[in-house]
VOGU-3710 file (C-alpha; in Angstrom, 3 decimals, decimal comma):
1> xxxxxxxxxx> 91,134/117,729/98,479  91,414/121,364/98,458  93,314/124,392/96,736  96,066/124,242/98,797  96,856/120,929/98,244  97,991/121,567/94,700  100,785/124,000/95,833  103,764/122,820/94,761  106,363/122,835/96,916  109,602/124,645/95,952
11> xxxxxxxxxx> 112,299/121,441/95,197  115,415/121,902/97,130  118,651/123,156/94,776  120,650/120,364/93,375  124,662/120,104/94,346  125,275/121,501/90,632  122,612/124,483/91,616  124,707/125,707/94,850  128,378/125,638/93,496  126,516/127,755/90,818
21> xxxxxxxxxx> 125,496/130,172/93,094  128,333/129,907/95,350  130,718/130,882/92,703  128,153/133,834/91,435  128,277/134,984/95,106  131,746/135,092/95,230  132,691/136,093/91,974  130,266/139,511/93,456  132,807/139,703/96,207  135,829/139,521/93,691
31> xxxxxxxxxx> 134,203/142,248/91,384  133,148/144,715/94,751  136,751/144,337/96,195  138,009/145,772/92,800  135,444/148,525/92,997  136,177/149,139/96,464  139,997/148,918/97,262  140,806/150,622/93,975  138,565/153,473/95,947  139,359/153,603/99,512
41> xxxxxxxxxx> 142,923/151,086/99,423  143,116/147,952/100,703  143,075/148,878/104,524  140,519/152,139/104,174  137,781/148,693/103,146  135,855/147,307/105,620  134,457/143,611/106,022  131,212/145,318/106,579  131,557/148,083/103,596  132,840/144,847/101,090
51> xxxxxxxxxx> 129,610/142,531/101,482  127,094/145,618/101,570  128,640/146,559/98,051  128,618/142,790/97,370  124,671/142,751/97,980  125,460/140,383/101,228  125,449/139,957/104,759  128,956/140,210/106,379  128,807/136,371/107,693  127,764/134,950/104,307
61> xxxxxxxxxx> 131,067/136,941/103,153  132,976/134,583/105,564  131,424/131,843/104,028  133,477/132,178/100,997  136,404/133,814/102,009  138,469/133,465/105,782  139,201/137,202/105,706  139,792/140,104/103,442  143,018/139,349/102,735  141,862/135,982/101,386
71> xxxxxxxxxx> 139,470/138,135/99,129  142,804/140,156/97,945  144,738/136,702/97,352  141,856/135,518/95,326  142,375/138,797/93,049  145,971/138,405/93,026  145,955/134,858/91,924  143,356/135,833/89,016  145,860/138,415/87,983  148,550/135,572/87,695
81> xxxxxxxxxx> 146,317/133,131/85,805  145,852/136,033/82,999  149,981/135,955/83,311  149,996/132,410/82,402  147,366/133,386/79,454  149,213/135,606/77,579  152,370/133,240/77,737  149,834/130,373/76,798  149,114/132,202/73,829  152,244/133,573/72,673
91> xxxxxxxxxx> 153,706/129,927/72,716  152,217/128,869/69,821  154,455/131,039/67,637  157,692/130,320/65,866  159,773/133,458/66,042  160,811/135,323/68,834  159,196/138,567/67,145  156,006/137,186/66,777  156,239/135,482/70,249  156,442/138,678/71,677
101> xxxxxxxxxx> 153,990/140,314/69,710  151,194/137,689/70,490  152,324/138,156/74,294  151,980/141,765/74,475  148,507/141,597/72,146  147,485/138,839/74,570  148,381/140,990/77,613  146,841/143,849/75,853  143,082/142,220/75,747  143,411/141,029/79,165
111> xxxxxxxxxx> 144,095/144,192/80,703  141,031/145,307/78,953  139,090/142,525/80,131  140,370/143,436/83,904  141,635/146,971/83,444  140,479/148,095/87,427  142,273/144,399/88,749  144,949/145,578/87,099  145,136/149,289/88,307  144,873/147,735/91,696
121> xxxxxxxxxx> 147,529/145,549/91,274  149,989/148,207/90,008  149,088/149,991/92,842  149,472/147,779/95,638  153,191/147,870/94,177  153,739/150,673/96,511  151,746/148,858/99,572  154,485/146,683/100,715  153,227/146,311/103,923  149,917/144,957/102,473
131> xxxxxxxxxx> 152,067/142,546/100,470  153,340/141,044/103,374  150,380/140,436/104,720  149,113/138,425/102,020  152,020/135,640/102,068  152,228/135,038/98,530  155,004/133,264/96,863  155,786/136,212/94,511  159,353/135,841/94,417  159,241/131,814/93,142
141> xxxxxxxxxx> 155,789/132,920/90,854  158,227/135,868/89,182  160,616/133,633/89,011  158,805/130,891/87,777  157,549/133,397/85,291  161,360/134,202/83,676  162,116/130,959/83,493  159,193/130,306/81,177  160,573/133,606/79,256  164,170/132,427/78,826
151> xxxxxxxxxx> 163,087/129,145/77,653  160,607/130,160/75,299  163,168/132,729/73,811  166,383/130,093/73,797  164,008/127,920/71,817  163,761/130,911/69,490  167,665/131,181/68,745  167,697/134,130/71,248  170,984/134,821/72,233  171,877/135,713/76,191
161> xxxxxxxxxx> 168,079/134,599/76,912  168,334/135,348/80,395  169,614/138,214/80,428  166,767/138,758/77,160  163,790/137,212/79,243  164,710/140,174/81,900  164,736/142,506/79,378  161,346/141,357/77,901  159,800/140,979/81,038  160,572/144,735/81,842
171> xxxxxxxxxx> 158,997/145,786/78,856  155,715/143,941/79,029  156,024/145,253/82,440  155,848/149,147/81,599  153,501/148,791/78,224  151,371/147,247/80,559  151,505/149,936/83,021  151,567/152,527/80,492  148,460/151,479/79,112  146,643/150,839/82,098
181> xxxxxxxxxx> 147,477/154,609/83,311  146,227/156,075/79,885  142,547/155,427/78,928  141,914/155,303/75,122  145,105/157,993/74,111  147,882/154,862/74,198  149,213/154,642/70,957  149,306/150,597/71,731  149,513/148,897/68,464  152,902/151,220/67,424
191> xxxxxxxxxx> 154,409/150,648/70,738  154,263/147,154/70,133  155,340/146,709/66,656  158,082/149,111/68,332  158,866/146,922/71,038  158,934/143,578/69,205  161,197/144,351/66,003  164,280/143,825/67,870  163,449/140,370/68,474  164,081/137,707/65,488
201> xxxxxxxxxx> 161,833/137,492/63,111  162,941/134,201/61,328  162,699/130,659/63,218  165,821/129,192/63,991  167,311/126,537/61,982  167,372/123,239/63,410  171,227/122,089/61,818  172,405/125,349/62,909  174,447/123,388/65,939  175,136/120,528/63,587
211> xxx> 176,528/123,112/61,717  179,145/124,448/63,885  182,897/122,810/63,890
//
């Protein structure tokens, strides 16, 4: 026997192994579209310009994702799932003040987790024609999204909680935007106590319909 025979040969990478790096691959897409169509827009990006600030070769780009839209859907749909999030977490309180304050705290920490997905999404707000191109379902996900509002506030004792869920909705809405916009000079925590004291504070009373004649 001789030297070389006691080279070990490099084991191939279990099935656990490549999703691993599959998903770090194209979580580096994810994070270079940010970078990128927050810089040059959506359409000003490249295929080519994407998976060179990715750290990959254009094909291996197409290996994860069918096209740059797809990449843009993927952000899109990460954007929603922090939606769900912050309604996640604001569920778990009793009043309809404190439901909204958890919400727009919730939102708040997201947007700092994601502040440049955010920016871009804002943004592509005035890109209709991009919009359209991705085929999302945004009408039935926003209205999916009220419907969870007006529920959670009629189990609150809101009164008129549709037309209150639209109301509430537009005011995450512009904190959210507001904040995004202003780096570190948002005075966040007053504009939320703000926004939330005109909601109930108090949990409503479960005989108050046995109550009535």
């Amino acid at each position: 026997m001789n030297e070389r025979s006691f080279n070990i040969t490099a084991m191939p990478r279990t099935a656990d192994a490549n999703s691993a790096l599959r998903e770090k691959t194209r979580e580096r897409v994810l994070q270079a579209a940010v970078r990128l169509f927050s810089r040059h827009g959506f359409d000003g990006t490249s295929v080519r310009a994407l998976a060179q600030e990715a750290g990959i070769a254009a094909g291996l780009l197409y290996a994860h994702f069918e096209s740059k839209e797809a990449v843009l859907v993927a952000l899109m749909q990460s954007s929603m799932t922090d939606v769900a999030r912050t309604l996640d977490d604001a569920d778990r309180e009793p009043t309809a003040r404190d439901f909204v304050t958890t919400m727009l705290e919730s939102a708040v920490t997201l947007l700092d987790e994601h502040r440049d997905l955010w920016r871009l999404g804002y943004g592509l707000r005035h890109q209709p024609e991009v919009l359209a191109r991705l085929e999302l379902p945004l009408a039935q996900l926003m209205h999916q999204f009220h419907q969870r509002l007006e529920q959670a506030l009629r189990q609150r004792g809101v009164r008129e909680p549709g037309i209150e869920a639209l109301l509430l909705f537009a005011t995450v809405d512009g904190i959210s935007q507001q904040y995004v916009q202003h780096d570190g000079d948002y005075p966040i925590a007053a504009v939320i106590r703000a926004a939330a004291s005109r909601w109930p504070a108090t949990a409503p009373s479960r005989k108050r319909k046995a109550d009535r004649p």
